[in-house]
Every structure is written in C-alpha cells, then in structure tokens.
Residue, then its C-alpha position, 0 to 999 in steps of 0.5 A: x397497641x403500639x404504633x410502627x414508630x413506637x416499635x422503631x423506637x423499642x426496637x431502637x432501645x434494644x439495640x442501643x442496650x444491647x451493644x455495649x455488650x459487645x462493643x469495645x470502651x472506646x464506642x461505648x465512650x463515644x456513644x455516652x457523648x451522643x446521648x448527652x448532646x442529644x439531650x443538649x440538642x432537645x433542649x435547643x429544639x424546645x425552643x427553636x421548634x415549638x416557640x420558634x425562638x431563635x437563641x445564642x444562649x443555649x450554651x450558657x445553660x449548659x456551662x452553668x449546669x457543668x461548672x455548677x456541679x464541678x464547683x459543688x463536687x470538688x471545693x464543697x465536697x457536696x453530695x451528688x444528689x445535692x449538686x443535682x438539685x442545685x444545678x437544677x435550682x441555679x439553671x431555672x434561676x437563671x434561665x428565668x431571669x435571662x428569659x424575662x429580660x430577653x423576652x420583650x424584645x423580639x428577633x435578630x434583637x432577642x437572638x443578640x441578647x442571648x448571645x451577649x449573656x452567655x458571652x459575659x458568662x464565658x469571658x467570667x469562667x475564663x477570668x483570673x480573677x476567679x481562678x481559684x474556683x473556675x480554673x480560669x481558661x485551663x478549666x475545672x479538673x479532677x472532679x471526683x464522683x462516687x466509685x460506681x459512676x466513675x467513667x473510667x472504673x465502671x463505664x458500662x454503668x456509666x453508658x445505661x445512666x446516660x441512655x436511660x437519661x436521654x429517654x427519660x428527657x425525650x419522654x418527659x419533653x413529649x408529654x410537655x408538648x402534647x400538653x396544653x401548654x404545649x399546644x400554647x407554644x406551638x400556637x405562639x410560633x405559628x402566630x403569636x399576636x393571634x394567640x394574645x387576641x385569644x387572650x394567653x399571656x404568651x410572655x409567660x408562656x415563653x418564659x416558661x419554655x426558657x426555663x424547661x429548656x435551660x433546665x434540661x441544657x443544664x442537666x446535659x452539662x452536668x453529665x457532661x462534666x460528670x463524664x469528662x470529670x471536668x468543666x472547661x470554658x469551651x461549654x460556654x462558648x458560641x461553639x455549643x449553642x451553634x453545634x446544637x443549632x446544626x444538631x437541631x436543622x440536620x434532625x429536623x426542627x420540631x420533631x424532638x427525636x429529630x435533633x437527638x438522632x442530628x447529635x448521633x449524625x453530627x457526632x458520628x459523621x465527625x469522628x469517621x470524617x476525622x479518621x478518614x480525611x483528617x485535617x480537611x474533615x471539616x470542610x467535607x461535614x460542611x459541604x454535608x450540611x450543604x447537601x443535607x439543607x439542599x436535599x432534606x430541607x426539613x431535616x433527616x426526621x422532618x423531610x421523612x415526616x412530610x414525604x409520608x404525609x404526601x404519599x398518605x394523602x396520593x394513596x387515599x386520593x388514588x384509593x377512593x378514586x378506584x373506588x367511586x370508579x368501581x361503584x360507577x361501573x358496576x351495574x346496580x340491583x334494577x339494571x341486573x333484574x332488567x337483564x335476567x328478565 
C-alpha cells in the first residue's frame, strides 16, 4: 500500500511525464537541465547530508564525467555505451584516490584539500598545453551523439532519457542509505569516534560515499555534455560545487529529494528572477537564500520534515490526553450498579 508521500511522488512523475506534451522546447530544455543538476545536487548530499563532510570538490567529478565522454565521443569515436563505463571506471578511479588522500584529515583541512584538486583539474583543462584534446579555456565542441539522442533532433527523447535518469539516481541513492552501510554513514556523521569504538573501519566507510558520490556527479556531468554537446571549463570551477552546496541547503541536507527539488528551485527562480529583473537578478535570489536560511532553516524539505514531526507528537499528546481524561470522568461499572440500585 503506498504512503502519502509515495503517492506525491507518483503523482509528481505524471505530471512531470505529461507536460512536455504540452509544453514548448524551450521549458522542456530547461526542465532537462533541472533533472541533471538534481542529480548532480544528490550527489553533493550523499556527502554532506549523511557522512557530513564538507567538499569543494564535487565539481571535479562533474568535469571528469563530462570531458571524459567529449574526448572519447569525438577524438576516438567511441561508442556511447563505452564512454558511459569509462566515465564510470574514471570517476570511481578518481573519487577513490581523492578520498583516500583527503580522508585522513578532517574539517576546514578536508574541505581545502578537495578544493585545491578540482582547482589543479580546472586550471589542467584550461591549459594550452592540451588544447588539442580540451580545447583549452574555449571548451570541448561538437560532440556528436546518435541521432535519436540529439537534443536538437529529437528533444522530447532527450527530456524522458533524463527524467528517468533522476529517478533511477534518487531510487538507487535511497536504498544505498537505508542499507547498513547507510546506516554506518549516518552513525559516522552523528559521532564518528563513537562508531570506531563500535569497531567500523569509518575511513572506508567515507571513501566508499566519495566514491558513490563521485560516480553519481560524474554521470550528471556526462548528460550534461551530452546535452549541451560540449564540455567547457566552467563544470570544473568552484561555481558548481558551491551551486550544488546551495541546491543541497535550499532542499534540506539529508533528505535526497530535498536537494533535487533545491536544483528545480535554484534553476527556475533564476530564470524568472533573470526575465523580470535583469542585471540585479542576483542580488534579489541572494537576498532569497537569506530569507529561506532565516526562515526555513532546515530547507524546503527538512523544515517541513520537522514541523510534521512536532505537530504529529502535539496531536498524540493532545489525543491521549482526551483520552485518559475521558476514562477518569466516566463512571465505572461498580459506580453505574450503585446507581440503578
């Protein structure tokens, strides 16, 4: 039987199925770029929100997965299914080495460290030196893909490759997290030299969430390219990992869904605020952040989270309350024979 927030979720599905039927190219293009940095903003949470690390990294996993496929697509004529699996093998490679190096240290010392890789990565893809292959600062162009993935020929085949990409990430994210590992995860963020007392190895167990997480920012990057059918500097730059930072605060940390509907948010909101306002747009979505830090302080998602939980807990109070009021006042069997007697 499902639940109410599996029927939202259903519900939601349909609708977002349903409406590039209707809808003109332009939102359904801008729709694909939400499921991609939805993706890409999960991916951040898994680390933020469940092993409660804090990265500057994350967009090198995203450039590595994009320019990965450009280069393989376009100068070895690679199949796509080939450059799939080795954006996947590359990114785990990566994510592996990054995580076992950074790892062992911990705090503003981690975070620094992530960031100055994805700093050598950028300043690698912007060099002259490998122009030929990166196209330097000017970016990776005219990336050819099969005909019926073409964004431009067939963009409605495009929009359901990646709807059903984000749900598949979301699905398989969910059970990772419910799974034991998971739970190792979760116990390693609330108190992690508690959980070496226990005995975990949490090292591994961290380099193990790095590893999903740069596999999953990694794919993201890769339909992005696909999408844009280019791969530019800028997917490496501290940009993306900090867009995915606010994606991840605006949903709600931890929640999965929360930094996916953060991306629809971030995106969205930006594009109205840039059509309304224009130059000034960004000082209005800051001072947005502001209010929604203010207000919603655990995210869209979170805040909602916790306000069900409290209201749950008062009508529960209040519920047996009336009831052990109910019983008290109400006369018992000896004192209702006394009276008919």
């Amino acid at each position: 039987m499902f639940s109410k927030k599996n029927l939202a979720l259903v519900f939601l599905l349909t609708a977002l199925a349903v409406l590039p039927m209707f809808a003109p190219r332009f939102w359904q293009g801008l729709l694909i770029q939400v499921y991609i940095l939805a993706v890409f903003a999960l991916s951040y949470d898994l680390l933020m929100g469940y092993l409660g690390i804090l990265s500057f990294g994350q967009a090198l996993f995203f450039g590595t997965g994009a320019y990965t496929l450009g280069i393989l697509l376009k100068h070895f004529d690679a199949p796509l299914g080939i450059a799939l699996l080795a954006v996947v093998a590359l990114t785990a490679l990566e994510s592996f080495l990054i995580g076992l190096l950074s790892l062992r240290v911990r705090g503003v010392y981690f975070t620094m460290l992530t960031l100055a890789f994805a700093t050598v990565a950028f300043i690698l893809v912007e060099a002259t030196d490998f122009r030929n292959w990166t196209g330097a600062e000017d970016g990776l162009h005219g990336i050819e893909l099969p005909a019926f993935l073409s964004p431009t020929l067939n963009r409605l085949t495009f929009y359901y490759i990646a709807l059903a990409f984000a749900v598949l990430v979301y699905l398989i994210a969910r059970r990772i997290v419910d799974s034991p590992s998971g739970r190792v995860w979760q116990a390693i963020r609330e108190n992690e030299p508690r959980a070496i007392s226990i005995g975990y190895n949490t090292l591994w167990f961290k380099v193990q969430g790095v590893v999903i997480s740069g596999i999953i920012a990694g794919l993201a990057g890769a339909l992005n390219a696909m999408w844009e059918m280019s791969a530019t500097p800028q997917m490496m730059d501290a940009g993306m990992t900090i867009n995915a930072l606010l994606m991840t605060i605006i949903g709600g940390v931890g929640t999965l869904i929360g930094p996916m509907l953060g991306a629809a948010v971030l995106q969205l909101l930006g594009y109205i605020l840039n059509t309304t306002l224009g130059p000034i747009w960004q000082l209005a979505i800051g001072i947005l952040y502001v209010l929604l830090v203010l207000f919603l302080p655990y995210g869209i998602v979170g805040t909602w989270q916790h306000r069900r939980a409290s209201w749950e807990t008062v009508w529960r109070e209040r519920i047996a309350k009336w009831t052990m009021t109910k019983q008290s006042t109400s006369p018992t069997r000896a004192e209702k024979t006394d009276t008919i007697t």
